[in-house]
MIKOL-234003 format. One line per field, with one value per residue (C-alpha): x, z, y. Coordinates in steps of 0.25 Angstrom, whole numbers, plus 5000, padded with zeros to 4 digits. Example, Ala and Ser with C-alpha at 12.3 -4.5 7.8 and 13.67 -1.06 7.14 Angstrom:
% residues 2
east <- c(5049  5055)
up <- c(5031  5029)
north <- c(4982  4996)
//
This chain:
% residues 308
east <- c(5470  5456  5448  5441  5427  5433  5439  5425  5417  5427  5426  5409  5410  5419  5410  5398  5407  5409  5395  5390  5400  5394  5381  5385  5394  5382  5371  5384  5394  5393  5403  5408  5407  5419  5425  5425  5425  5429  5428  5439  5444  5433  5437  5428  5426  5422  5422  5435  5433  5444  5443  5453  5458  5458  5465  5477  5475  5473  5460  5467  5475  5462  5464  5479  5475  5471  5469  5479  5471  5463  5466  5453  5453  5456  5447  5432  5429  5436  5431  5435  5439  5432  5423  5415  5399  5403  5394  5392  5389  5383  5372  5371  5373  5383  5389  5400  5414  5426  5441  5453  5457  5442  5442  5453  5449  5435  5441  5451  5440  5448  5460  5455  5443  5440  5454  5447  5433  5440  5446  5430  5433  5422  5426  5416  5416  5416  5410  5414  5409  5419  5416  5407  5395  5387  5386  5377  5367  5364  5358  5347  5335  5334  5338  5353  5354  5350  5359  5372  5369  5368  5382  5387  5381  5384  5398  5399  5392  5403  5414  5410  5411  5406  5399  5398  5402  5397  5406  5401  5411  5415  5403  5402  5387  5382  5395  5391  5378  5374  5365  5367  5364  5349  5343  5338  5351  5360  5346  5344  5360  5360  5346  5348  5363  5356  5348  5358  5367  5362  5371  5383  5389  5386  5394  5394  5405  5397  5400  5393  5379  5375  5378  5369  5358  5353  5339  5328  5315  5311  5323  5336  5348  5357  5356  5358  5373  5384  5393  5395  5407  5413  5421  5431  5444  5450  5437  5426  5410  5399  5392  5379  5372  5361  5369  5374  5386  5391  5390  5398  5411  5414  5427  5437  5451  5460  5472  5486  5479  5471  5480  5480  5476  5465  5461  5462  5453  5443  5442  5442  5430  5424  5423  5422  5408  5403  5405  5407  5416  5429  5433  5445  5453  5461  5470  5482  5494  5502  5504  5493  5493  5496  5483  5475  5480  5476  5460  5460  5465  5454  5443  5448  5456  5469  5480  5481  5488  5493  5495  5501)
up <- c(5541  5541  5556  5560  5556  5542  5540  5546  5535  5526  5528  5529  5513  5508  5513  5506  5493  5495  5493  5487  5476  5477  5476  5462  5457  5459  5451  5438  5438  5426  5421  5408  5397  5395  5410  5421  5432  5444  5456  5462  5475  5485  5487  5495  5491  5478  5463  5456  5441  5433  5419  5409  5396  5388  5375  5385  5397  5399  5405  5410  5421  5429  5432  5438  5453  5463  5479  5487  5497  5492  5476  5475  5458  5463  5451  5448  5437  5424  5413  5398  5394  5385  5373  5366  5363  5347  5336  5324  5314  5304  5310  5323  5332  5346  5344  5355  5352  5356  5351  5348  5363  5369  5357  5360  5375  5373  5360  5372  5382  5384  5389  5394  5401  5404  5412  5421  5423  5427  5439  5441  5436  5426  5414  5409  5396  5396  5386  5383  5371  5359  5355  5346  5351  5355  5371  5380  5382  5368  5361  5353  5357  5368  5356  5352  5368  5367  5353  5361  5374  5367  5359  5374  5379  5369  5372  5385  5381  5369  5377  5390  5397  5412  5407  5404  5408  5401  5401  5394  5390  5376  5369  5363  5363  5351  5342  5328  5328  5341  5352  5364  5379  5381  5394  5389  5381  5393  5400  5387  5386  5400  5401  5388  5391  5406  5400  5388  5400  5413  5422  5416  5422  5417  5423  5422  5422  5426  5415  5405  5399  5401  5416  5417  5410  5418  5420  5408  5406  5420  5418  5428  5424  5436  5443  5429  5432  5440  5441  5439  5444  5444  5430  5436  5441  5452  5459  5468  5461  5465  5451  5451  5448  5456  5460  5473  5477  5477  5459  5459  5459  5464  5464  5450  5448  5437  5440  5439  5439  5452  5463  5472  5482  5476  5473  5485  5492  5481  5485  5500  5498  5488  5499  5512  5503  5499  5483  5476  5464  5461  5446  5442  5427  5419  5425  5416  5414  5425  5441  5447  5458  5468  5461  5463  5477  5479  5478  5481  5496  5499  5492  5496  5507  5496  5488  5473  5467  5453  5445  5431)
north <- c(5450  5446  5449  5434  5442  5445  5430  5425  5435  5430  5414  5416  5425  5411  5400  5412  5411  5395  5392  5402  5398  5384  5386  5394  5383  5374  5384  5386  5377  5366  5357  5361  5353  5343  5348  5340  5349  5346  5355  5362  5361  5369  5383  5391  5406  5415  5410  5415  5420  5421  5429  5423  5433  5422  5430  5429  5419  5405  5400  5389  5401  5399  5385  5388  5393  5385  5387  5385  5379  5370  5370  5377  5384  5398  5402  5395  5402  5406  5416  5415  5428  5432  5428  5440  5444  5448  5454  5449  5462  5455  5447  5455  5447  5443  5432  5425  5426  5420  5427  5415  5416  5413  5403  5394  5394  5389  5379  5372  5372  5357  5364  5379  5376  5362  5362  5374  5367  5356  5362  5369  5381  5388  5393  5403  5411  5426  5435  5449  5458  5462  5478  5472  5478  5466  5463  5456  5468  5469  5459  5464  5452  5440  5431  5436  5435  5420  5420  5424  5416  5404  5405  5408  5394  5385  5392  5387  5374  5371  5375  5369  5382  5387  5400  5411  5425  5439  5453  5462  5472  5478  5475  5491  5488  5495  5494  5488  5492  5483  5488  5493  5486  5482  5475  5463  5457  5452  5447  5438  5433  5430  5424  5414  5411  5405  5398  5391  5387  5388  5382  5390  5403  5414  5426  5440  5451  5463  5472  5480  5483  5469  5467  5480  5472  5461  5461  5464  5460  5453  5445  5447  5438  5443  5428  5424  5426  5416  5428  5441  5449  5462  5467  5476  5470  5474  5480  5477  5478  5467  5465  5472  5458  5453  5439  5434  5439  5424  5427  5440  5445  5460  5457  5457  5456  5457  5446  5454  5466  5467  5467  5456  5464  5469  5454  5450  5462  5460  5444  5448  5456  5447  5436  5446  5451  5438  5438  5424  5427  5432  5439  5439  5440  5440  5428  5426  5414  5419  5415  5423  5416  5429  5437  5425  5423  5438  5434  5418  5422  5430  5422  5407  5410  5402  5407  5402  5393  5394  5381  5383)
//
């Protein structure tokens, strides 16, 4: 049981989160195209990110739970899992890349997505690399950073998406002949992808060479970002990114993997400390209701409700 200065620290950290979450919404959100998003039902407290594996899960899964109190979405934004940076040998070059599952998702944007944005969740599009050795950190010039930024942009314009969110794992920099990490390449991605679509989030999962590699040249593109969090589930690790804590998940939960009680202790502290956002993956088809409970309790006071 909480002491009255516990529940008093407690209440002051959600009001913190409340606004702070408002002031972002008002620097990112824009409606997608096509989407008639509505808001949601006010919730105070943490945005909630939920990682989707798309090869398996529905997108639609995030749009299924609700608060209890107050019919808030337990979940405000959601993350295609996951389109890939490939390499095309012939030309040299990284090229964006989407396998059937991310395909078909993006094709019935009508019936995956819209139905999400129109409940005010963000539907962002993650990009992981593809062993086949072309990443983020290694474009060879500013302009195949430009070249790659721009396929990403007019992405998220054709498909009426929220953003976009960058994980770099499983590039194996240097196969097939490609270079190795350099300072200036994520700089010039992130840089020219700002610029294409400026009022769209642009996340970070704080992993690999790239998140390593964010300032070159005078140039620092940490404020760059709307979100970063941390990349191991089930853990505790503030993102070593110079944003307010408001923009950063610490905390990281693998749903049916992460016990509920280490959900909910990771949510305590993520609103005892003052953090904005809340990571999860991996949500599937099934009645989660009791994992989502585990973290919704402690970050918005409300069980969840799931609504097949």
């Amino acid at each position: 049981m909480f002491t009255l200065a516990r529940r008093r620290v407690r209440t002051a950290a959600l009001a913190l989160s409340a606004v702070a979450a408002l002031v972002l919404s008002a620097t990112t959100a824009t409606g997608a195209a096509g989407a008639s998003a509505a808001p949601a039902p006010a919730k105070q407290g943490p945005t909630s990110v939920a990682y989707i594996e798309v090869n398996n899960n529905s997108m639609l899964n995030v749009g299924k739970y609700t608060l209890a109190d107050g019919g808030g979405n337990a979940f405000d934004v959601a993350v295609i899992f996951a389109a890939n940076i490939n390499y095309d040998t012939a030309s040299k070059t990284a090229y964006l890349h989407f396998n059937e599952n991310v395909q078909r998702v993006l094709d019935n944007a009508a019936t995956q997505i819209r139905p999400l944005q129109e409940k005010g969740i963000k539907v962002l599009l993650s990009v992981l690399g593809n062993h086949q050795g072309a990443g983020f950190a290694n474009f060879p010039s500013q302009q195949a950073a430009s070249a790659f930024a721009e396929q990403l942009s007019d992405t998220v314009a054709e498909y009426g998406l929220d953003g976009v969110d960058f994980d770099d794992e499983y590039a194996e920099y240097g196969k097939n002949g490609t270079a190795q990490p350099n300072d200036s390449s994520f700089v010039h991605l992130v840089t020219a992808l700002r610029a294409n679509m400026p009022d769209k989030v642009i996340s970070l999962y704080n992993i690999g060479p790239a998140a390593t590699r964010l300032s070159y040249g005078g140039v620092d593109i940490s404020g760059t970002f709307d979100y970063a969090w941390n990349p191991y589930y089930g853990t505790w690790q503030v993102p070593g990114i110079a944003l307010p804590k408001a923009q950063l998940s610490p905390a990281a939960v693998e749903i049916g993997r992460t016990s509920q009680n280490t959900a909910a202790g990771l949510a305590r502290r993520t609103v005892d400390e003052g953090y904005g956002v809340y990571l999860t993956y991996n949500l599937d088809g099934s009645d989660r209701s009791a994992d989502v409970s585990a973290f919704t309790r402690e970050l918005y006071g409300s069980e969840a409700v799931y609504t097949p």
